[in-house]
C-alpha positions as CSV (number, residue, x, y, z in Angstrom):
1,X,21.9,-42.1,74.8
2,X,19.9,-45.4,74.5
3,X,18.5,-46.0,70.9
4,X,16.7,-49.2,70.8
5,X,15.2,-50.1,67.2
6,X,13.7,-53.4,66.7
7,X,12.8,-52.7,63.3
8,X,8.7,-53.2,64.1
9,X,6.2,-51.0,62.7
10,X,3.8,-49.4,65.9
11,X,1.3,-47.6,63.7
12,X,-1.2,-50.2,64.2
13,X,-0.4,-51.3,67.8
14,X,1.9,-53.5,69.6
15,X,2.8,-56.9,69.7
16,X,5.6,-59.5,70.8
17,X,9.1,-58.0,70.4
18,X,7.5,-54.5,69.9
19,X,6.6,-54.8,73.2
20,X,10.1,-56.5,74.1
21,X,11.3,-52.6,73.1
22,X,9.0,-50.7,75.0
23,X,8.9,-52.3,78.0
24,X,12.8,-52.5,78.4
25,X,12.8,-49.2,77.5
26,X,10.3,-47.9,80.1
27,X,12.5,-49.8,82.5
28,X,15.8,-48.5,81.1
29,X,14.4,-44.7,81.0
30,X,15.2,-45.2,84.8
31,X,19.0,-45.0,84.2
32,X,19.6,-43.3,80.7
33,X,18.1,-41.5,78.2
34,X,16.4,-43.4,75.9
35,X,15.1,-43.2,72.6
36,X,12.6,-45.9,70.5
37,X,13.3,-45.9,66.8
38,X,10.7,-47.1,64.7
39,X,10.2,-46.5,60.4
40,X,6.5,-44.9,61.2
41,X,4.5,-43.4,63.8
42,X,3.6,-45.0,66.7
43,X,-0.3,-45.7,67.6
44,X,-1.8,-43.7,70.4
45,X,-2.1,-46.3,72.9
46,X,1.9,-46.4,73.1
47,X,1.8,-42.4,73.9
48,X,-1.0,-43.7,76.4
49,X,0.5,-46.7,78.1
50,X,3.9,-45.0,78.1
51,X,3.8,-41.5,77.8
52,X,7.5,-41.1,78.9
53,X,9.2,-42.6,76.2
54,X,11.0,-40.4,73.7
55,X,10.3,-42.1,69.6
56,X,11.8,-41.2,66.2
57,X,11.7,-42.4,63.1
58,X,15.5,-44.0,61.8
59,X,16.2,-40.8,59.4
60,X,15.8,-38.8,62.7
61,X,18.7,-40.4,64.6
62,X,22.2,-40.8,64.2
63,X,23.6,-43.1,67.0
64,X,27.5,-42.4,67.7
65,X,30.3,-41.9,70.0
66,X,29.1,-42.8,73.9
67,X,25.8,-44.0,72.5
68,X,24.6,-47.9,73.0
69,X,22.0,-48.8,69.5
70,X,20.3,-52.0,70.4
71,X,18.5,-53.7,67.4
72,X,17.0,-56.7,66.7
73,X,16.1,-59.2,63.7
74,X,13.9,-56.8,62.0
75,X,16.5,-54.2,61.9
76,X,17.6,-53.0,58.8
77,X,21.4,-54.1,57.8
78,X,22.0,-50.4,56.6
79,X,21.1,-48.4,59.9
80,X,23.2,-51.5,62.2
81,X,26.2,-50.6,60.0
82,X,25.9,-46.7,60.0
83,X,25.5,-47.2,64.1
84,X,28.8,-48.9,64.2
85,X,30.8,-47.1,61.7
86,X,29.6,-43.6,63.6
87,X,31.7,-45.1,67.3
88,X,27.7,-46.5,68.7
89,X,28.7,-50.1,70.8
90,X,26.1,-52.4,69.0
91,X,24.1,-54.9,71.1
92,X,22.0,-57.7,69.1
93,X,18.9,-58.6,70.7
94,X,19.3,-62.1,69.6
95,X,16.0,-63.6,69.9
96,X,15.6,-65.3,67.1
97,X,18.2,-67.6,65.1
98,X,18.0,-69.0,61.3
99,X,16.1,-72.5,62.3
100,X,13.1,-70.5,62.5
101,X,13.3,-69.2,59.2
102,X,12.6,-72.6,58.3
103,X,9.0,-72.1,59.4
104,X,8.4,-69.2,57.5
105,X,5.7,-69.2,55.3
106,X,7.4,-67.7,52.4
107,X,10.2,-69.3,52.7
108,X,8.6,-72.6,52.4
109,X,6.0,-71.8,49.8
110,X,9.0,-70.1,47.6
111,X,9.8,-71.3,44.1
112,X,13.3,-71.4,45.3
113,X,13.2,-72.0,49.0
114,X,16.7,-72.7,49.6
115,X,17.4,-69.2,48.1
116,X,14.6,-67.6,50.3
117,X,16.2,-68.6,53.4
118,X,19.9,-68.1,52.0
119,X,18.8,-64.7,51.7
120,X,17.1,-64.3,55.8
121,X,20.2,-66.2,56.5
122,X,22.4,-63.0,55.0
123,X,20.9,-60.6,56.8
124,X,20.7,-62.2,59.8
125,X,24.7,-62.8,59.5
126,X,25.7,-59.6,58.8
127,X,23.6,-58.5,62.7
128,X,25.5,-61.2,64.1
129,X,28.4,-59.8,62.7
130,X,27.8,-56.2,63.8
131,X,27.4,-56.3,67.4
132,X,30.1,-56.2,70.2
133,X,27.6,-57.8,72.4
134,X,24.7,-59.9,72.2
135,X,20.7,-59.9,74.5
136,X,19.3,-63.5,74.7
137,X,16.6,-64.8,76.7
138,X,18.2,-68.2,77.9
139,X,21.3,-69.9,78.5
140,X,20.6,-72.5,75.5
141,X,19.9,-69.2,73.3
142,X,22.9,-68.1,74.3
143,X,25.1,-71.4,73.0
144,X,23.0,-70.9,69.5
145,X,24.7,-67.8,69.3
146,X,28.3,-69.1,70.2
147,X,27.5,-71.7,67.8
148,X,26.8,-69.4,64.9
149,X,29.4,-67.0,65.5
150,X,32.2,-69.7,66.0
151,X,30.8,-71.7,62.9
152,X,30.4,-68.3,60.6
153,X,33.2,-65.6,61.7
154,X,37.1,-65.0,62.4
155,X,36.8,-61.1,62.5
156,X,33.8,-60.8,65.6
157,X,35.6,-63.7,67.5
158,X,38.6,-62.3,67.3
159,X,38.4,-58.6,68.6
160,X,36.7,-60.6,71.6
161,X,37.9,-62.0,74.6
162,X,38.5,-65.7,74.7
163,X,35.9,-65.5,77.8
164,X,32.6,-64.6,75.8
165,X,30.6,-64.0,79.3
166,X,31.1,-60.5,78.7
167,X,29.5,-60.4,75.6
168,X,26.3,-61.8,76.2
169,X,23.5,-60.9,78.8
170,X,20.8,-63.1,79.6
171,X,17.5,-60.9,79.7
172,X,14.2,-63.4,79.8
173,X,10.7,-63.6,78.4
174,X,9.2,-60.5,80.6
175,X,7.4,-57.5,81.2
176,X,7.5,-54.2,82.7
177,X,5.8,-52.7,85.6
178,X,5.2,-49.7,83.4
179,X,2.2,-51.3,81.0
180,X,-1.3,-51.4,79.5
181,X,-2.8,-53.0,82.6
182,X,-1.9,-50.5,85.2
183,X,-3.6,-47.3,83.0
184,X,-6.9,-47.7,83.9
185,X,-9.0,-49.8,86.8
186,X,-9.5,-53.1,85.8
187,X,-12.5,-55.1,87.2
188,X,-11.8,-58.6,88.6
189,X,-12.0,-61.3,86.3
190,X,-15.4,-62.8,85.7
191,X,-15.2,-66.2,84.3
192,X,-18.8,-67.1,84.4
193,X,-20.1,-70.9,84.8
194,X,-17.6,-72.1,81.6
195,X,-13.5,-72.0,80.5
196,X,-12.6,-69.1,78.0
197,X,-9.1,-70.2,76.7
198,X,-7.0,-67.4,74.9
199,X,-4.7,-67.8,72.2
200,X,-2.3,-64.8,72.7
201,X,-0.2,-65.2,70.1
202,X,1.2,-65.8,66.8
203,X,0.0,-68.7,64.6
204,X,3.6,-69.4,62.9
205,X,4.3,-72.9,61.5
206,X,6.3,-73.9,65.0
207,X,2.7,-73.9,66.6
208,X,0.0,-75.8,66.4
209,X,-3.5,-74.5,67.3
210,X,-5.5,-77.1,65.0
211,X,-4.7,-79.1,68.6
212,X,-6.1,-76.5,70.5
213,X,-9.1,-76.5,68.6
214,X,-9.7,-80.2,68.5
215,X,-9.5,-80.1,72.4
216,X,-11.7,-77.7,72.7
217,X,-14.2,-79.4,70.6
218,X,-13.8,-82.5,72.2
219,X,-14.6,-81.5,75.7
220,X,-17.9,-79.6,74.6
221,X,-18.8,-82.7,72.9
222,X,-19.1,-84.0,76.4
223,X,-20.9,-81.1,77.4
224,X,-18.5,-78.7,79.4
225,X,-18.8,-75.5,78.5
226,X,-15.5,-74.1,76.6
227,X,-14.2,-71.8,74.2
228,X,-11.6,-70.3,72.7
229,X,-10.5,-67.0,70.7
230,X,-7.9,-66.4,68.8
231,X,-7.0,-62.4,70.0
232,X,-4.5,-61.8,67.1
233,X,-4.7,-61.6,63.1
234,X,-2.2,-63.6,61.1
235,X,0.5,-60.8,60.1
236,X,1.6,-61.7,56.1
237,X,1.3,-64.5,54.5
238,X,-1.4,-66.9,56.0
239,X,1.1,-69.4,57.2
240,X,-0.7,-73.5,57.2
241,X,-0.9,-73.4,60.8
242,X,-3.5,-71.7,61.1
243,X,-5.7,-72.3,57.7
244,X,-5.3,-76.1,59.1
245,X,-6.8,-74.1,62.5
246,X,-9.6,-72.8,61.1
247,X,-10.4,-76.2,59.1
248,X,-10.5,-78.2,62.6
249,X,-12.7,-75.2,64.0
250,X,-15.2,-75.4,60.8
251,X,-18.2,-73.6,61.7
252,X,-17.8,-73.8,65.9
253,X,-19.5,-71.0,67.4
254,X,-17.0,-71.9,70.4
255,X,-14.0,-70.7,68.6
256,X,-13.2,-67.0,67.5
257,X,-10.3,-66.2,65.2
258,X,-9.3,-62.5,65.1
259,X,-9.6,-61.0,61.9
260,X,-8.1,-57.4,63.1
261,X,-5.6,-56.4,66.0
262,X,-7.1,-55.3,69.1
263,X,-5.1,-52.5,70.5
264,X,-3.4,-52.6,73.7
265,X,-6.1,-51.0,76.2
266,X,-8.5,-53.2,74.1
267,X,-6.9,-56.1,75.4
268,X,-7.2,-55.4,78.8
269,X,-11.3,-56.8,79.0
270,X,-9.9,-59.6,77.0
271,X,-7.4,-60.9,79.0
272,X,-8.8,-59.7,82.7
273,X,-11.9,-62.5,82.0
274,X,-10.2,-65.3,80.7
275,X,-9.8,-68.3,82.7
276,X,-6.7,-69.3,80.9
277,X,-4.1,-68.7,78.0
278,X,-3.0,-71.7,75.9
279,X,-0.1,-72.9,73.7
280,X,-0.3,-75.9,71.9
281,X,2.8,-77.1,69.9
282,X,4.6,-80.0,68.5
283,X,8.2,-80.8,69.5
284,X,10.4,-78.7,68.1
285,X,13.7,-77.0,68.9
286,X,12.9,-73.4,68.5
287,X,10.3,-74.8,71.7
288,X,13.0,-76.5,74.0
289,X,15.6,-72.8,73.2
290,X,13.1,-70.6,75.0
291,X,9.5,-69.7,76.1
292,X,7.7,-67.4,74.0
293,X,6.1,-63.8,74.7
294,X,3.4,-65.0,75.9
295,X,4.8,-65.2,79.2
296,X,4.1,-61.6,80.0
297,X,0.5,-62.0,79.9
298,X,0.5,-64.9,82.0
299,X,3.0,-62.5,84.4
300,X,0.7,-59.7,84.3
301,X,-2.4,-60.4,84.4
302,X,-2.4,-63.3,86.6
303,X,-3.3,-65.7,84.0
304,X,-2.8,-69.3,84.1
305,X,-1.2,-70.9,80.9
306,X,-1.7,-74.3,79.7
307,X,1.4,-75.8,77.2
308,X,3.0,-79.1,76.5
309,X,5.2,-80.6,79.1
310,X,8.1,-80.5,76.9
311,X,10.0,-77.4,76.1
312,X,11.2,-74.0,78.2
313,X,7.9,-72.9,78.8
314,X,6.5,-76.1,80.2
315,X,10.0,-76.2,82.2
316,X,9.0,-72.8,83.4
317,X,5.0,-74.2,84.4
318,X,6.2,-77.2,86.2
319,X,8.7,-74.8,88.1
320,X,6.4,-72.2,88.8
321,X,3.1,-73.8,88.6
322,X,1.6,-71.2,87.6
323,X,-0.1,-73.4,84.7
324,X,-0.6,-76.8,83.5
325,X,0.9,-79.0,81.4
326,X,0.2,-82.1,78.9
327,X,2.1,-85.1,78.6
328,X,1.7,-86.0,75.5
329,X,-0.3,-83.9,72.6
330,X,-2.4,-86.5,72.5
331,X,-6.3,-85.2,72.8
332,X,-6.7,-87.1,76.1
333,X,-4.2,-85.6,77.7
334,X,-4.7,-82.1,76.7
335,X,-8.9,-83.3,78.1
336,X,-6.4,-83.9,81.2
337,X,-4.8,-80.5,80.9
338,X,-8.0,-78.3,80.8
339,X,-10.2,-80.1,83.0
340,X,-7.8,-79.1,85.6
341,X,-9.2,-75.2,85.1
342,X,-12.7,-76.4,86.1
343,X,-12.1,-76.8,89.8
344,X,-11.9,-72.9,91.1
345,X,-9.4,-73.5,93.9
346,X,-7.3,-75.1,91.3
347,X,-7.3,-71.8,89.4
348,X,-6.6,-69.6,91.6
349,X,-3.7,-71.5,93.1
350,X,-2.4,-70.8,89.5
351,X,-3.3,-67.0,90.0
352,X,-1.3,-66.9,93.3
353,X,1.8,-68.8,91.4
354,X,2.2,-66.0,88.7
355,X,1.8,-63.2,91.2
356,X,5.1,-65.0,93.2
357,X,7.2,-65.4,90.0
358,X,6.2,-62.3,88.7
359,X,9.2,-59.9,90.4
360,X,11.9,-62.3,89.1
361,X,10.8,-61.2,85.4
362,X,9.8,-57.2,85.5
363,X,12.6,-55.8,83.2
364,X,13.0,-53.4,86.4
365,X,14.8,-56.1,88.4
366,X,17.7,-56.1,85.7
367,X,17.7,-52.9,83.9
368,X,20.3,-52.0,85.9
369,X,22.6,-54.9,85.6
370,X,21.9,-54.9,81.9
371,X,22.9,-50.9,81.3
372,X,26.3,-51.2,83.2
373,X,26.8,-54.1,81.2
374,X,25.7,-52.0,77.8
375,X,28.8,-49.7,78.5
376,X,31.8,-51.9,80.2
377,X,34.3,-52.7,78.3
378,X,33.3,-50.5,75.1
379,X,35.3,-51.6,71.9
């Protein structure tokens, strides 16, 4: 059996790496048995987007001998460690490292924030420290985890072989073919005489939407006809990104923030009209490690994404061209950057792009590769 608990809540719907567990899953279910843990019960467009997929709740399951328990950074320490003590090989989805606990909102508005992020830190040490082997999504992700396992353990470097390659599987950004926009008929996009933009995704401190927003006003200041909407909520604390955000939009009648999740089948007449997805960011290094889930919509429903040049997603645009990218973050070049969506050959050239990349990311291409690698070579 296949237990794969990220830790995320799916009573009110799914997001980023919630949908990292279902969709490897659904791929997975191909070649195991597989169960989805998650602490409460899941929202009814999971049963309807994936019906197939087995869920219970972490009191319900006790991983052991000739089971694989794959967890990630929202797992909780005490389940990880009753996996492994019960004979379960432990695999670490390691998609996120401590740098980005820097960012956090809490951690940075904390009376003590040294001793916020000393406690994330913990936790995120004693995952490391758990797992045989270890998911990322890129090579570079991969040397952050070398790093902090050579810097921060004898005992886990040790009991492995000198050659790590066997410990870690590189699994990118993707998506499944099992998801939300194959349940139903969708009608071809309409995009109308103007750009809709989409911000699908989080509003963290590593991005930067205030320059999405500034863009956006610029360019209808000259008269083209724009907008953008934000499609999720902020989940927690309001992090500074985006109150700075929704300062820069003021009262624009061209920019929507989301003030409650959409779910998944919701999504769908969102995304199918947009002209294109965008991701605005300053340099940073969580940015150069690996693109961000975003990628899936841009995989699946053919939509062009606009990002800065720098980073692993604007490696992955000016490889794929399935996008555009800006030079600088300047506002001239990010002008630059969305003019290019006015011009409709230009657009669909982007469609065609995704639609040609798209088989090299479905989670059915590895899943595989990535179970036979789940059971060689158990400790």
């Amino acid at each position: 059996m296949l237990y794969i608990d990220f830790g995320v809540s799916f009573a009110d719907g799914v997001n980023g790496v919630g949908l990292r567990a279902l969709e490897t899953a659904a791929a997975l279910a191909d070649y195991c048995p597989v169960t989805v843990v998650a602490p409460e019960h899941r929202h009814r467009d999971i049963t309807t987007v994936w019906p197939q997929l087995k869920h219970a709740q972490p009191s319900e399951v006790t991983p052991g001998e000739g089971d694989v328990y794959w967890y990630g950074f929202a797992t909780p320490v005490k389940g990880i460690a009753a996996a492994r003590s019960g004979g379960a090989i432990c695999v670490f989805d390691a998609i996120i490292w401590p740098l980005e606990f820097l960012t956090y909102e809490a951690v940075r508005t904390s009376p003590k924030p040294s001793h916020a992020y000393q406690e994330k830190l913990g936790i995120y040490l004693q995952q490391l420290k758990y797992a045989s082997k270890y998911v990322v999504a890129s090579e570079r992700e991969r040397h952050v985890v070398t790093g902090m396992l050579s810097t921060a353990f004898w005992s886990p470097l040790h009991r492995m072989s000198p050659d790590l390659d066997t410990h870690f599987f590189e699994l990118p950004v993707g998506f499944s073919r099992r998801n939300e926009a194959r349940m139903e008929a969708v009608s071809p996009a309409s995009e109308g005489d103007g750009i809709t933009l989409v911000w699908n995704g989080g509003t963290w401190n590593h991005y930067d939407p205030t320059t999405a927003v500034k863009a956006v006003r610029a360019l209808r200041d000259e008269g083209l006809q724009v907008s953008l909407r934000f499609l999720y909520p902020q989940r927690g604390t309001e992090t500074q990104s985006l109150r700075q955000a929704r300062q820069a939009a003021a009262d624009s009648t061209a920019i929507h923030f989301a003030e409650t999740g959409l779910g998944l089948l919701e999504r769908i007449g969102e995304l199918s009209v947009a002209t294109a997805a965008i991701c605005t960011y300053q340099p940073h290094a969580l940015w150069d490690l690996c693109p961000p889930m975003r990628l899936r919509e841009t995989l699946i429903y053919q939509l062009p994404i606009l990002a800065p040049r720098r980073g692993a997603l604007g490696d992955l645009i000016e490889q794929h061209a399935f996008g555009a990218t800006a030079a600088t973050n300047a506002l001239p070049d990010w002008r630059k950057t969305i003019l290019t969506l006015a011009e409709p050959a230009d657009r669909q050239a982007m469609r065609r792009a995704t639609v040609t990349t798209a088989e090299a990311f479905a989670y059915e291409t590895t899943a595989g590769a990535l179970w036979t690698w789940m059971n060689e070579a158990r400790p």
